[in-house]
C-alpha positions in Angstrom: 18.6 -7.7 39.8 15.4 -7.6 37.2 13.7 -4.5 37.4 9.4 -4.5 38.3 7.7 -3.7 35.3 5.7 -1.0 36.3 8.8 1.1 36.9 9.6 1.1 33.2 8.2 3.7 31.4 8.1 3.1 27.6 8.2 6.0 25.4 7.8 6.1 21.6 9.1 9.8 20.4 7.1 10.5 17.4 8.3 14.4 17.2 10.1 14.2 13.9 8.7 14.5 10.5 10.2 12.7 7.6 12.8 14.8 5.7 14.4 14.6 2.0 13.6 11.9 -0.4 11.5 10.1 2.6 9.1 12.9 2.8 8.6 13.1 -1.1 7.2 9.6 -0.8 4.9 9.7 2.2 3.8 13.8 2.6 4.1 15.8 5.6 3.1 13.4 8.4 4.9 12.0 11.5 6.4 8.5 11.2 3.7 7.4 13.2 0.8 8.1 11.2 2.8 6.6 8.1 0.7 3.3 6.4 1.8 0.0 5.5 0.4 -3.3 5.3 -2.8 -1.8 6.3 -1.9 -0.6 9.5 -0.1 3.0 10.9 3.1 2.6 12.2 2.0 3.5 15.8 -0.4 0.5 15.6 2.3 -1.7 14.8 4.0 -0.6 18.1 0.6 -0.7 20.3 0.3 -4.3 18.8 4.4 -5.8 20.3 3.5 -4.0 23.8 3.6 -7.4 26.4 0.7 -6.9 28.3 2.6 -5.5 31.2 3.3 -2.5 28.9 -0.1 -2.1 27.5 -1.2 0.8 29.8 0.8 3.9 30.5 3.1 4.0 27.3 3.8 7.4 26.2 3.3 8.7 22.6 5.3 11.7 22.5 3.7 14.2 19.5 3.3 17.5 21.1 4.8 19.9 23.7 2.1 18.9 25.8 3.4 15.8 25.7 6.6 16.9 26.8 5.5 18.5 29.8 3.2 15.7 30.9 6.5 13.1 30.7 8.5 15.6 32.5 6.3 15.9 35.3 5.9 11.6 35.8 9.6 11.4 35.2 10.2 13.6 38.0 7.3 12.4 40.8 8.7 8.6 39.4 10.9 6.7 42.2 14.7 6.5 42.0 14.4 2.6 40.4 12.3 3.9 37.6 13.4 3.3 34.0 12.9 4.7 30.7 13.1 2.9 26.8 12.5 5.0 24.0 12.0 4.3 20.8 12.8 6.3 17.7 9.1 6.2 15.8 11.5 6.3 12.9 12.8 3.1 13.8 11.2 0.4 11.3 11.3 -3.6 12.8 11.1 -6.3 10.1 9.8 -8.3 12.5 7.6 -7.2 15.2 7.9 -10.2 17.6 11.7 -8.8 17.9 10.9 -5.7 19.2 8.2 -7.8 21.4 10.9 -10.5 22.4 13.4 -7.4 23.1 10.4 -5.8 25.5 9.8 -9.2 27.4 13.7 -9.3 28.1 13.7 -5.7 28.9 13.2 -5.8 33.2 16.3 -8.5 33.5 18.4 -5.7 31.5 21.1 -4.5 34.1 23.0 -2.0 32.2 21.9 1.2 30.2 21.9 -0.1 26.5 21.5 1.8 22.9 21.3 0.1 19.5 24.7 2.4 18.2 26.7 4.6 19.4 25.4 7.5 17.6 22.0 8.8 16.8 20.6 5.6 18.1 17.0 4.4 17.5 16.4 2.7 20.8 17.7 4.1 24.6 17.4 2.3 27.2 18.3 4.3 31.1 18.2 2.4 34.2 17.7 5.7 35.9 14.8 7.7 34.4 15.5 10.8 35.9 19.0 10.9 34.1 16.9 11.8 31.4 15.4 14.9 33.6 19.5 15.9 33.5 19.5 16.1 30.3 15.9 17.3 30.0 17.0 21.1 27.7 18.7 18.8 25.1 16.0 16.3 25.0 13.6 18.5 24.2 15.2 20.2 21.8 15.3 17.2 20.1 15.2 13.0 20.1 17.8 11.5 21.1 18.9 10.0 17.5 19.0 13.8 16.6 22.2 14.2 19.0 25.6 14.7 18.0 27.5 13.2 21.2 27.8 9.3 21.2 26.9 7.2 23.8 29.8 5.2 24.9 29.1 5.1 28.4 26.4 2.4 27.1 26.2 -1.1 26.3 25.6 -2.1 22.7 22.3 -4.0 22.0 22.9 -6.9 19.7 20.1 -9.0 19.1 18.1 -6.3 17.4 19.3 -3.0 15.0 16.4 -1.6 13.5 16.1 0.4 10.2 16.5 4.2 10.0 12.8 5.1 8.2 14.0 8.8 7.6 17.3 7.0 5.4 16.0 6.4 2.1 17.4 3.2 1.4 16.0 1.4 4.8 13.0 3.3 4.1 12.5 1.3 1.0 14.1 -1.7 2.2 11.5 -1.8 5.4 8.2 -0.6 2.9 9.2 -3.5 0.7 9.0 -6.4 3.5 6.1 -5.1 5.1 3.5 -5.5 1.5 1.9 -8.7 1.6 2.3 -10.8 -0.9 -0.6 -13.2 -2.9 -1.4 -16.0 -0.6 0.8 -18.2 -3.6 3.7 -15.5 -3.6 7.0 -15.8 -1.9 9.1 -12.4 -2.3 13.1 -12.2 -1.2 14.9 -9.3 -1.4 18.4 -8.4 -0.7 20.9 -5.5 -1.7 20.8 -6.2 -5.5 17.9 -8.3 -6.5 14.2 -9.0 -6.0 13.4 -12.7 -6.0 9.6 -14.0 -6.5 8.2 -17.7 -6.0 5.2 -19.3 -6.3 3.4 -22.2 -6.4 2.1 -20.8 -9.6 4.4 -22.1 -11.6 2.8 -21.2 -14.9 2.1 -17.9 -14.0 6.0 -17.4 -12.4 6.6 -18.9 -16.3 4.5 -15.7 -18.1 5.9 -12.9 -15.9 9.1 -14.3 -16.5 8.6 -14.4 -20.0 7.4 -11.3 -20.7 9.7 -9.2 -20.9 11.2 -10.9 -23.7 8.2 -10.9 -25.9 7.3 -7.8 -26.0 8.4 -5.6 -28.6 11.6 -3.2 -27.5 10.1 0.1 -27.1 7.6 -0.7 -24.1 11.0 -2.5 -22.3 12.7 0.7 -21.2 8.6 1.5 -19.0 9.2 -2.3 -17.7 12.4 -4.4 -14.8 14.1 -6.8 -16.8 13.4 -10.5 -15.3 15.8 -13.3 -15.1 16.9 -16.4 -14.0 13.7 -18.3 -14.2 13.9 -21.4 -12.2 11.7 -24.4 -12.1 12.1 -25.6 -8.6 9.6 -28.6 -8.5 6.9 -27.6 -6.2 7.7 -24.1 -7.1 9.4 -21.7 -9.8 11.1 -18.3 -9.3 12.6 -15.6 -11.2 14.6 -12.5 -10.6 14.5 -9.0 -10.9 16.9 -6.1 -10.6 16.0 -4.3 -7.4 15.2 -0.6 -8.2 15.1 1.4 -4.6 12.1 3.1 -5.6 8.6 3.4 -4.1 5.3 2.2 -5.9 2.9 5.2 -6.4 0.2 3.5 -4.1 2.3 3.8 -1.1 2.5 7.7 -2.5 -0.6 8.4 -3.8 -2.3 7.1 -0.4 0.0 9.4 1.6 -0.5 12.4 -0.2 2.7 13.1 -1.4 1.6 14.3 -4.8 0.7 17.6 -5.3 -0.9 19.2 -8.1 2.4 19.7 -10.2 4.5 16.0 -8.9 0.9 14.3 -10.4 0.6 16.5 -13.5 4.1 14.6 -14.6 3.2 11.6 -13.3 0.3 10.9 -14.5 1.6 12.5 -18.2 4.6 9.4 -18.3 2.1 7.4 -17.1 -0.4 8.3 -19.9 2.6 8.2 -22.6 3.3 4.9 -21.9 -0.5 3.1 -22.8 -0.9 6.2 -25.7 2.6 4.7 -27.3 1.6 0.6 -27.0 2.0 -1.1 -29.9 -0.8 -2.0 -31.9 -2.6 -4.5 -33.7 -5.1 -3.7 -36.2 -7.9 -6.3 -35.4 -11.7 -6.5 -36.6 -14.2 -4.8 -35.0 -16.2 -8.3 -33.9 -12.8 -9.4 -32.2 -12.3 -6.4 -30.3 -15.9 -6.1 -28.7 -15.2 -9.7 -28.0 -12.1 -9.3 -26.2 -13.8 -6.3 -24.6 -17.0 -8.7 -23.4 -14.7 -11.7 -22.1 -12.5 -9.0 -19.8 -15.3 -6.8 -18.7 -18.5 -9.1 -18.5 -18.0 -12.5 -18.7 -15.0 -12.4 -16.1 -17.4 -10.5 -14.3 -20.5 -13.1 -14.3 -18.1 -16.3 -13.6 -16.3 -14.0 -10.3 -20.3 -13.6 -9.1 -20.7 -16.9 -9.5 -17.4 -18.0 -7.5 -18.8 -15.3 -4.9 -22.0 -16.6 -4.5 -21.0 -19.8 -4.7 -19.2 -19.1 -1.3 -21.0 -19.7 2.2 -19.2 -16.4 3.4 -20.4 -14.9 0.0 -23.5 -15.5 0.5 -23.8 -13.7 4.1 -22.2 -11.0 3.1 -24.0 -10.3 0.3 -27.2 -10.9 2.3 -25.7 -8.3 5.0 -25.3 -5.6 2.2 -28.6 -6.1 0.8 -30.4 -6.0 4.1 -29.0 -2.4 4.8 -29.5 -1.5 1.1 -31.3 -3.5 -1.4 -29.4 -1.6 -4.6 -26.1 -3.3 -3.2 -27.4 -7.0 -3.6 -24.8 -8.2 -6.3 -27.8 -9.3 -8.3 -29.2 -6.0 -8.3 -25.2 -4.4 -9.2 -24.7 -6.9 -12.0 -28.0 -6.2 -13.7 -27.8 -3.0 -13.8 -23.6 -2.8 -15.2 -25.4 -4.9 -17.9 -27.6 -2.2 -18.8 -24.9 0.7 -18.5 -22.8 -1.7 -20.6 -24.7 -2.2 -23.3 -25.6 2.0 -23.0 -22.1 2.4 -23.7 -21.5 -0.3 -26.0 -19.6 1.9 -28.5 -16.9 3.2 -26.2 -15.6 -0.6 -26.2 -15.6 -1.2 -30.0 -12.6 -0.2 -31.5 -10.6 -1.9 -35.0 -7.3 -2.6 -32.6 -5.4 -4.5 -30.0 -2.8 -3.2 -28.2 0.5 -5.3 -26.0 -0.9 -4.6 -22.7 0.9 -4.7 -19.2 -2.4 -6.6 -17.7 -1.7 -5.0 -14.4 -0.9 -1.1 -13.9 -2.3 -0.4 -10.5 -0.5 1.9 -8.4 1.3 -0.5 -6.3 2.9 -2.5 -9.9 4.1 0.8 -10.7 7.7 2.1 -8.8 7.6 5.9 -9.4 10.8 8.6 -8.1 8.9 12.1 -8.1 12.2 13.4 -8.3 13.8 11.9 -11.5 10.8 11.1 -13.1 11.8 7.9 -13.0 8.8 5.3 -14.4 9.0 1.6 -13.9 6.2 -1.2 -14.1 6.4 -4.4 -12.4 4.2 -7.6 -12.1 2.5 -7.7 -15.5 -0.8 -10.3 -16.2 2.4 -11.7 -18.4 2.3 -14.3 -21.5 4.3 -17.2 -22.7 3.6 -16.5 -26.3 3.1 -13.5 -28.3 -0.4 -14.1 -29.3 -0.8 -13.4 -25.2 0.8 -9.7 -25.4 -2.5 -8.8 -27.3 -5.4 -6.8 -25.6 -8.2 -4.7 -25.3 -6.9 -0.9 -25.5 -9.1 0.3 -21.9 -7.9 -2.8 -20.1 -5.4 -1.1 -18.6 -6.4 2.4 -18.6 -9.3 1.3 -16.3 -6.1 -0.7 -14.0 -4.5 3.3 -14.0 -7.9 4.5 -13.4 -9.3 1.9 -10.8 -5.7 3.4 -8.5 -6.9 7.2 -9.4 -10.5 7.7 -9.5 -11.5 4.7 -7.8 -10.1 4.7 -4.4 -8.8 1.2 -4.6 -5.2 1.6 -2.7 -6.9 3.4 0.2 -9.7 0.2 0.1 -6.4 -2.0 -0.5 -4.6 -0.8 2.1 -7.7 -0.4 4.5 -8.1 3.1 5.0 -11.4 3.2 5.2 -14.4 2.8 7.3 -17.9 1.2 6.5 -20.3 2.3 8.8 -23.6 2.9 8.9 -26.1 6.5 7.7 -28.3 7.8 9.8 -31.0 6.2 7.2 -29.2 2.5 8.5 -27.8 2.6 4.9 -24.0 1.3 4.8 -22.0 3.7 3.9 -18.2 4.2 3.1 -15.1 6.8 4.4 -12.4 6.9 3.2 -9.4 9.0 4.0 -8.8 11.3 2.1 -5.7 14.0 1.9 -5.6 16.4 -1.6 -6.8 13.4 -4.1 -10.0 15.3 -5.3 -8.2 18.0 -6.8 -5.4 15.6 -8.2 -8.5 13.1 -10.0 -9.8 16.5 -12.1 -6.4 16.5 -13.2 -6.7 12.9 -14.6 -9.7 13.2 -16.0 -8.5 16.2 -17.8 -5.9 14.3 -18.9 -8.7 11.6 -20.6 -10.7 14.3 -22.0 -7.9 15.6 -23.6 -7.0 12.6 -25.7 -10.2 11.5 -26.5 -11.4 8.5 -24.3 -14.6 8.4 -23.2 -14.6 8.7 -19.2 -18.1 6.8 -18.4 -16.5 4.0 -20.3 -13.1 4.0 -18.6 -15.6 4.2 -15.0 -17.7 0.8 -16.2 -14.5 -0.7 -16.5 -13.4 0.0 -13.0 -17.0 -0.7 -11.5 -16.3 -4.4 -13.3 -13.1 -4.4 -12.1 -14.3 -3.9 -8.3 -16.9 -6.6 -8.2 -14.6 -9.3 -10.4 -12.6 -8.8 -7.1 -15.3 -10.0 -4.4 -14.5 -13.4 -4.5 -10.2 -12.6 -4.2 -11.3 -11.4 -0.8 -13.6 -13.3 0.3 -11.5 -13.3 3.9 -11.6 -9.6 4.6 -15.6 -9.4 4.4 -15.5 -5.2 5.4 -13.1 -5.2 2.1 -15.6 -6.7 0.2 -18.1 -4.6 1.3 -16.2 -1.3 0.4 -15.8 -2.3 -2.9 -19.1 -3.3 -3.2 -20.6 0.3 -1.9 -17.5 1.7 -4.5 -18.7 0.2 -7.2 -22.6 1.3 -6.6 -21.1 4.7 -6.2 -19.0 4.4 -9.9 -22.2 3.3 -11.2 -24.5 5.7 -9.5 -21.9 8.7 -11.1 -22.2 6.8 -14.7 -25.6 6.7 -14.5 -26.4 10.1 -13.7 -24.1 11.5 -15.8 -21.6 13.7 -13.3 -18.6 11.8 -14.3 
């Protein structure tokens, strides 16, 4: 006999916090709140609710909460039922967890996912729950110690255990999205890209290989390049390690974790090899990756319908953000700063050290960088020696994983000048440390900045389909070039 769907109650018990190596990566927060793919974890649940369960789903944070289930539990009818979910449960796929909820008023027994410390309950009679209401409140159900034979064994679904390091991993890995081109598999041992790309699989494959020794220990070894016709693919070993986006974004530095981080981080683009190279070639190098890149992404930008309007929508609001208006005036700053970006050297360059290409373990100091620009010969490896400090700098001072990974708002001042919010957790206090860091061997910060303001509007065009995106990092990179101008970096 199905059971009416308004008689289920649907409960997602979001008490616990993270514990162990799981916290180090993502802070103090409750599974709920924690980010990936640009959404919170609570979202992803709000988003596989059928419609019948839409309204009246409980979020259980608080004692409050508690009290307020308790008390619908026990005015609910004798036919009501209960399905909780673990927010510590992680779904590869949504639509199962969706499927599973369709299914869920033809269910006829009381089910679990396992026996013990499951992830998902499901009671045919809520107010067996009321029984058992002391323990329950004491703590979730996958916090128990007695096993649940009594129940049926769900088998079309077993979901990850977020607060178990290696499904944490395992689960924050499938749910990044790759490049439109990019095909990623990943199983117990290896990591597997594809692409479309073929000649660009062909220079991150062969990087590794060309550059000299010392930088491999900082870099995953790739293998196994294929050429699959429409395709080509290479492997890596899989490290179960987290990038430093997904950290820095939750917070889970703090002032001492960084200070190490960003100090390996620093050693490894201090200790590049170089190149000694003529002053005219390195200011050219330095012009081709932060100004004429720069000019020919404009011109892909505004040669875009989509481009156009929203470039038209930011310079409506604020005249200063036209792109116009932004490339004239990096021009000027450029050529202000001229000297920062001449130098007698090259140096092999990763092409790519944002915070999500770099897989970081705060607790063994463990440093490994992935996804490089790559080459296919060694004349390739060579580059300009801020290049990727402003990549490192771009993840730190410039915001661009929270803008990445869309925590952020752009709203509106009270002047009707747009304006952007982003969400921040102890990140000021952890950029002084950076730029302390830059100060202290010698770089010249308003430089390292023009780099990053460069980097943020060479990126309009890339996403072009997110148009609030590209409107972030168009108000970011007036702010980067307001604080350049004005001297407070």
């Amino acid at each position: 006999m199905s059971i009416d769907c308004s008689k289920v109650v649907l409960i997602l018990d979001d008490r616990e916090f993270p514990s162990g190596e799981v916290r180090s990566l993502i802070g103090a927060r409750r599974f709920g709140d924690i980010i990936l793919k640009r959404r919170s974890l609570v979202d992803r649940f709000r988003d596989s609710l059928p419609d019948w369960a839409r309204d009246g789903w409980v979020h259980l944070r608080t004692e409050d909460d508690l009290r307020s289930l308790r008390v619908r539990l026990e005015e609910s009818p004798e036919d009501c039922a209960i399905f909780v979910v673990a927010a510590s449960a992680g779904f590869g796929e949504i639509d199962q967890l969706r499927q599973l909820l369709e299914r869920l008023p033809f269910a006829e027994e009381d089910f679990t996912d396992r026996m013990y410390r499951p992830l998902i309950v499901f009671l045919r009679n809520a107010h067996r729950l009321v029984g058992e209401w002391p323990a329950f409140r004491a703590a979730p159900f996958h916090c128990w110690e007695r096993g649940w034979q009594d129940c049926r064994r769900l088998q079309s679904l077993r979901p990850l255990d977020l607060d178990d390091i290696r499904d944490f991993l395992t689960f924050a890995c499938g749910a990044t999205s790759p490049r439109h081109f990019n095909n990623a598999h990943i199983d117990d041992f290896f990591f597997t890209k594809r692409s479309k790309d073929k000649h660009k699989m062909l220079q991150e494959y062969s990087y590794y290989g060309l550059v000299p020794e010392r930088m491999r220990p900082w870099l995953v070894e790739s293998f196994d390049y294929a050429d699959e016709g429409d395709t080509a693919s290479y492997k890596m070993l899989r490290y179960y390690l987290a990038d430093a986006g997904l950290q820095w974004v939750h917070g889970a530095f703090d002032a001492d974790t960084f200070a190490v981080f960003v100090d390996r981080l620093l050693h490894f683009v201090v200790q590049r090899p170089r190149q000694e190279s003529h002053e005219q070639k390195v200011a050219e190098m330095a012009r081709d990756l932060f100004v004429d890149k720069l000019k020919r992404r404009a011109s892909e930008f505004l040669a875009l319908e989509e481009g156009v309007r929203i470039d038209a929508l930011a310079a409506s609001s604020t005249p200063e953000l036209a792109l116009a208006c932004q490339m004239d005036r990096f021009l000027r700053l450029y050529a202000r700063h001229g000297a920062s970006f001449a130098g007698n050297h090259l140096v092999v360059g990763h092409g790519d050290p944002c915070f999500s290409n770099i897989l970081y373990d705060q607790r063994r100091y463990l440093l490994k960088l992935v996804d490089p620009r790559g080459a296919i010969s060694a004349n390739e490896l060579w580059t300009h020696p801020l290049y990727d400090l402003c990549k490192i700098s771009h993840s730190i001072l410039g915001d661009y994983d929270f803008i990445n990974g869309g925590l952020y708002r752009v709203g509106f001042a009270d002047s009707n000048e747009l304006v952007l919010h982003l969400d921040y957790a102890n990140q000021g206090e952890l950029k002084l440390i950076f730029r302390q860091r830059l100060a202290r061997l010698g770089y010249d910060i308003n430089a390292v900045r023009l780099g990053e303001a460069s980097l943020f509007l060479s990126m309009l065009p890339l996403h072009i389909d997110f148009p609030n995106k590209v409107l972030a990092f168009m108000l970011q990179a007036r702010r980067i070039l307001d604080e350049v101008e004005s001297g407070r970096n």
